[in-house]
C-alpha positions in Angstrom: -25.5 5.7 -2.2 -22.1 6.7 -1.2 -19.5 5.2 -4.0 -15.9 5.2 -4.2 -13.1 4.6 -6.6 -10.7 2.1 -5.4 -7.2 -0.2 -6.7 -7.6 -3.3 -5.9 -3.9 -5.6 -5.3 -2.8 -8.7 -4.2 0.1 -9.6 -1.8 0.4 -13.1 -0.7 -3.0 -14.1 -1.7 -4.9 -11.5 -0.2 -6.9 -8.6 -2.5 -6.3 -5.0 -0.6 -7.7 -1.9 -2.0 -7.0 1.5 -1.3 -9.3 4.5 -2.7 -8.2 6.0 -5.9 -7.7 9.5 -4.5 -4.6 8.3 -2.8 -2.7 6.7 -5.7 -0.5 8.1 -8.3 0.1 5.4 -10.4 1.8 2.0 -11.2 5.6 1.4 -12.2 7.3 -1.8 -12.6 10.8 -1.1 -11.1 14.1 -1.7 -13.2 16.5 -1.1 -10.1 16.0 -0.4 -6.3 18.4 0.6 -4.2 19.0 -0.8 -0.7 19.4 1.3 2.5 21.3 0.8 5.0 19.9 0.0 8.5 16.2 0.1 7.3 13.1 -1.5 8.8 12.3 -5.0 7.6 9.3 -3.7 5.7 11.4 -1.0 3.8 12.5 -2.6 0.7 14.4 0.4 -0.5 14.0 3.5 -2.9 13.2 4.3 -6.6 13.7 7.1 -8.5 10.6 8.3 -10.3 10.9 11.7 -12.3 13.4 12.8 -9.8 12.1 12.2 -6.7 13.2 9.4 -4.3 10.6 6.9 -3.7 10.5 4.4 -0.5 9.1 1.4 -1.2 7.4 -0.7 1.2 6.2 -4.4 1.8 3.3 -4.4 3.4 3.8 -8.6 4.0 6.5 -7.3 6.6 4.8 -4.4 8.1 1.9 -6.7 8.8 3.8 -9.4 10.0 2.5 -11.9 7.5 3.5 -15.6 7.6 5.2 -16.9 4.3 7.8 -16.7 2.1 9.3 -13.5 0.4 7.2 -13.3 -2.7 8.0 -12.1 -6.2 6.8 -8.7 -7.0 6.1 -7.1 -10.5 4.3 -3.9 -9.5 4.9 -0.8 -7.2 1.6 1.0 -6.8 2.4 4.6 -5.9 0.4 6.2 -3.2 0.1 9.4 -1.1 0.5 9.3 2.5 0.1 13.1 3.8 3.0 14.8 2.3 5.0 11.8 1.7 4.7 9.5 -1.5 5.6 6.2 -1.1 5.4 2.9 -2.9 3.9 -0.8 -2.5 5.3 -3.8 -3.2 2.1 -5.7 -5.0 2.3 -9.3 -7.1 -0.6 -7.8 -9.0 -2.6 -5.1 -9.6 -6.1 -6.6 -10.4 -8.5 -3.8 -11.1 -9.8 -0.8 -10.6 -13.5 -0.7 -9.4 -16.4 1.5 -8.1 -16.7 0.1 -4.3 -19.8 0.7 -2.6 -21.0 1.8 1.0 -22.9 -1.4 0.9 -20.0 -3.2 -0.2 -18.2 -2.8 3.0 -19.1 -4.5 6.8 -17.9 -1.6 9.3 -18.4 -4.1 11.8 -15.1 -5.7 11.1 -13.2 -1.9 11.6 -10.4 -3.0 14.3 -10.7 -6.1 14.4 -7.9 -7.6 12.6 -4.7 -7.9 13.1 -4.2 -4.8 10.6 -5.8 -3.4 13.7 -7.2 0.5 12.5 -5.8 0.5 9.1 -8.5 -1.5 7.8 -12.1 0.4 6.4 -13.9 -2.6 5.9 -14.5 -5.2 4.0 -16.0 -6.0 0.5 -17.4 -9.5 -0.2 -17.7 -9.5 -4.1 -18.9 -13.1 -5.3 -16.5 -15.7 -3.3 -13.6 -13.1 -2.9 -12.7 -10.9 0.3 -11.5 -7.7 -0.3 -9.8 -5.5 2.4 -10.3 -1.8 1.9 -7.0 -0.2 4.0 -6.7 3.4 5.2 -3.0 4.1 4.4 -2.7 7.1 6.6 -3.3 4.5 9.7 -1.1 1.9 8.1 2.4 4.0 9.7 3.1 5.7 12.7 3.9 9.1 12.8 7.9 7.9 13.5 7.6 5.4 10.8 6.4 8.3 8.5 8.9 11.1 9.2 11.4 8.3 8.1 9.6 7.8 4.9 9.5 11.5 4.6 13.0 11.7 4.9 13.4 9.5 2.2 11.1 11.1 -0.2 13.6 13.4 -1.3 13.7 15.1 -4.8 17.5 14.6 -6.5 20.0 16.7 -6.9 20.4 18.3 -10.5 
């Protein structure tokens, strides 16, 4: 039985996952600096051992209803050569999530469109397993790239 390591988070009330191969780790932010001129969804950049990071909401890139929410966690993730960072209220857990687990009937059709794998129904919770890759467009990613500089000495 196919078996994969995932992160579970929660934004607004919904759990997402994403697969442990594409995450780097957790931070909890002290400052994050604005850009000018970004996307709504583009919160701004850390620095994180000396490399830019842009940090995202997905709320905004999914055009979720409700209120800008606090956030204590950025989960780090790679998105083909870029690294970028999730806004997340909490990150809940890290489990093994099975084939099983997810209904690859509901692939596309959501209004996450592609970006969703599946879904996991553990006990009376939903969980959405994303495929970050599918979450930005190629545009949207060479501006991420742009951003995911290293610093000057």
């Amino acid at each position: 039985m196919l078996e994969e390591q995932v992160m579970v988070f929660r934004i607004q009330e919904e759990e997402y996952a994403l697969p442990m191969l594409v995450t780097r780790g957790i931070v909890q932010p002290d400052c994050i600096h604005k850009m000018p001129e970004a996307p709504d969804y583009l919160e701004g950049v850390i620095e994180v051992e000396g490399q830019n990071i842009p940090i995202v909401r997905l709320a905004e890139k999914f055009g979720l209803a409700g209120g800008r929410t606090d956030y204590n966690q950025v989960v780090l993730v790679a998105v083909g050569a870029c690294e970028i960072g999730i806004m997340a209220e909490a990150v809940i857990e890290n489990f093994p999530m099975t084939a099983t687990c997810l209904d690859a009937a509901t692939r596309g059709r959501s209004y996450l469109g592609s970006c969703i794998q599946g879904l996991c129904e553990m006990g009376n919770r939903i969980i959405i397993l994303l495929d970050i890759a599918r979450v930005f467009s190629p545009e949207e990613l060479a501006v991420l790239h742009k951003l995911n500089s290293r610093l000057a000495d």
